[in-house]
N, C-alpha and C positions, 0 to 999 in steps of 0.2 A: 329336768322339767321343774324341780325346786324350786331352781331361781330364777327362772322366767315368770312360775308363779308368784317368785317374791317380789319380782321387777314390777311386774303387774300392780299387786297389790298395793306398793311403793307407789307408782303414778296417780295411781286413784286417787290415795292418799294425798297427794299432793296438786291435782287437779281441785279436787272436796277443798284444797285450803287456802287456794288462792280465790277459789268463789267465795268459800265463806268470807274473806279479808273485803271483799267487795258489795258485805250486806246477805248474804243468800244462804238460806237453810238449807242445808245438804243428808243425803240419806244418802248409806254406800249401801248396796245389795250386796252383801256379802257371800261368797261363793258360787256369786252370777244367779243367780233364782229368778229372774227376769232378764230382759231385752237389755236392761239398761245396768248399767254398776253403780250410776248416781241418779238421783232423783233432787232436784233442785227448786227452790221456791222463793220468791221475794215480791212484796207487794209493790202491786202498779206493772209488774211483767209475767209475761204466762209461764208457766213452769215449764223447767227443765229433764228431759231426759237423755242421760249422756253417756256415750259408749268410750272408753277410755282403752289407746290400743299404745302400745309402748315398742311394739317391735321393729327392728332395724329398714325392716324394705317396704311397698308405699302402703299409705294406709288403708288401703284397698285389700292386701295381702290377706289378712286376718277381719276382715268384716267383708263377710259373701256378699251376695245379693239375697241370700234370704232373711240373713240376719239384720240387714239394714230393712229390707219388707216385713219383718215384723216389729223392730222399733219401730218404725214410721207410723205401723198402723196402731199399736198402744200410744204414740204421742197423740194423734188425732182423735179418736178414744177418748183419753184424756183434758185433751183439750190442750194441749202441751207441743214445745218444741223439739225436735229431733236433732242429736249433734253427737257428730263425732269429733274426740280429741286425740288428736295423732302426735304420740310426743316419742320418738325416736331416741335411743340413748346417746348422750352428748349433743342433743339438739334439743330446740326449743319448742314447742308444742304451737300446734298447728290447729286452733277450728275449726270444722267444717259445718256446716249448716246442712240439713237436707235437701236443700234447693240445690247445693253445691256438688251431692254425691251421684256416681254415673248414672246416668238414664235419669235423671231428675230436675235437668235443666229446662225444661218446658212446663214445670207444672203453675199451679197460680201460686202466689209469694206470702198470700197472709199465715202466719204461724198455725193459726186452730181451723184452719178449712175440714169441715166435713164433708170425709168420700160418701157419698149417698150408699154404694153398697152397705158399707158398716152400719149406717143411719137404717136404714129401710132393712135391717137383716140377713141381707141378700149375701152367701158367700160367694168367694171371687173364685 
């Protein structure tokens, strides 16, 4: 469990430092304390919050459907985008946008859409 933990930690790592190479302030959650393990910022684009999954089988594997339902609803929240990066060992990492993850292919496309439940305090 070490080194999966270490693997982990390792991709974040190196997720955080290809964004930063491209402009972007990067925050790692360390020890997972939130939805997200980066939190990402650069002006002129809405921020980022990013789930960072390293393990061998699909990305889906290790990001349920609750834990993508509650990133999703802190990026909206926030006012922010929701993404997961599926980077595989020996392979190249993989984006995904929220729009892109299952059950998500119908929703509307702008990054900071407010759910009105959230908005009007209504739980779901």
């Amino acid at each position: 469990m070490k080194n999966a933990k270490r693997a982990g930690t390792k991709r974040e790592h190196q997720v955080a430092d290809v964004l930063r190479s491209e402009g972007w302030i990067v925050y790692r959650s360390a020890g997972s304390h939130g939805c997200a393990d980066l939190v990402a910022m650069r002006v002129g684009f809405p921020p980022m919050l990013v789930q960072v999954k390293g393990n061998a089988g699909g990305p889906w594997e290790h990001f349920r459907p609750v834990e993508r339902r509650e990133l999703e609803a802190e990026a909206i929240m926030a006012g922010a985008t929701a993404h997961l990066v599926h980077w595989p060992p020996r392979h190249i990492p993989r984006w995904y946008g929220r729009l892109e993850w299952p059950g998500n292919a119908g929703l509307e496309s702008h990054p900071a859409e407010i759910d009105h439940r959230l908005q009007a305090g209504v739980p779901s």
